[in-house]
Every structure is written in C-alpha cells, then in structure tokens.
N, C-alpha and C positions, 0 to 999 in steps of 0.2 A: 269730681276733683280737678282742680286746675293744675296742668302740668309747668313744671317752672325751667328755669334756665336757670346756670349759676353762672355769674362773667367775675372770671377771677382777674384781679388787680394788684398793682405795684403799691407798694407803701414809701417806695424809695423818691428820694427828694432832692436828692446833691447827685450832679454829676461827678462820678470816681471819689475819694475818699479825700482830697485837699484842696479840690478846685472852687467849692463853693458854688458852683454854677448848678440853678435850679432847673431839676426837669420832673417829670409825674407820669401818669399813668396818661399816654394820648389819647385826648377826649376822640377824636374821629374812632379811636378803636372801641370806644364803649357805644356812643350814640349810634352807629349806622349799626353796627350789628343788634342793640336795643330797640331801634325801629323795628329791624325787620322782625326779631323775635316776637315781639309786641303782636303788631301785624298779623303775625299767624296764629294767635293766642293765648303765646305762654307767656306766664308773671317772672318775672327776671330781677333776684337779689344779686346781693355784690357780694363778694370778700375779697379784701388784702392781706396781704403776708403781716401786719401787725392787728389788722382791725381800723375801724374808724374813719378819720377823714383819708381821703385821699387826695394826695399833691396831685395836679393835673396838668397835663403839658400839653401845647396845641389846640390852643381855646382860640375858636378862631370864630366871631359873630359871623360873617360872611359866610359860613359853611351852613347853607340851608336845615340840614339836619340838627350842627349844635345848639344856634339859634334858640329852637322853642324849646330843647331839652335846659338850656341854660337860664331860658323866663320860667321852667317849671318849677319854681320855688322847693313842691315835695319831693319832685324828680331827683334834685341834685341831690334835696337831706339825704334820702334814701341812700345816693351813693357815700355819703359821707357819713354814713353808720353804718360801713360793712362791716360785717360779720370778719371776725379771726379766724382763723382753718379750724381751729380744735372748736368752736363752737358751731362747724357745720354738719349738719347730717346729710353726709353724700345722696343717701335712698330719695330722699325730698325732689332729687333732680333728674329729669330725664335726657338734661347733658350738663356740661361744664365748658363753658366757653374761656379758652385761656388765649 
C-alpha cells in the first residue's frame, strides 16, 4: 500500500475582507514540500477549506521547482480538485502537511 501525504491549503482569495487584492495558497509552499514527499515515495492529495480550485499566490517560472510542477498539466488539475475537509478520511494519511 502506498503511503500518502495530505498538504492542506487556503481557499482564500482576497486580501482582508474590502481590499480586493488577490492572494492564494503560496505555490513555493505546495511544490518544494511536494518534491520532497514525492521523492521519498509517498502519493500527496490536496485539500482546501472549501474544496476545489485553489487561488495561488507566488507563481513564480523562475523557481526551478515550480516551473515543471506548473508544465504538469495533471499535476496542477490534481491540486485544483482538492478534496473539502468533510470529504477526507484522515487514516488514508500518514501525515498532514499544513
């Protein structure tokens, strides 16, 4: 059986509640800790506090890491069909990366 990781993510999308100004889950904190999990052999699902896509802040080509996470087409869907909290089954994971 393959051991997983869960990287729990922001749903949120506006900076404070009137400013308008867009922010997300910072890609550097998904991708470099998703290398490394990877890496060592465990399968790594998402979830967000609403489910679904996730806004992303700090998309940044230059970052050798986000780079080929950001060309992996299945890579990204994946993160943008996270799971909602109520549709996760904690036991599935052998941690929870927040």
């Amino acid at each position: 059986m393959t051991r997983r990781i869960l990287i729990a993510v922001t749903s949120h999308d506006k900076k404070g509640a009137t400013t308008g100004e867009p922010t997300g889950a910072y890609l550097p904190e998904i991708t470099h800790p998703l290398e490394v999990f990877t890496k060592a052999g465990f399968a790594v699902d998402f979830v967000s506090v609403k489910g679904g896509r996730v806004p992303l802040d700090g998309v940044d080509r230059k970052d050798p890491v986000n780079a080929p996470f950001l060309d992996d087409v299945s890579a990204v869907d994946r993160l943008h069909a996270s799971a909602a909290p109520g549709d996760v089954d904690a036991g599935k994971y052998a941690a929870i990366f927040f």
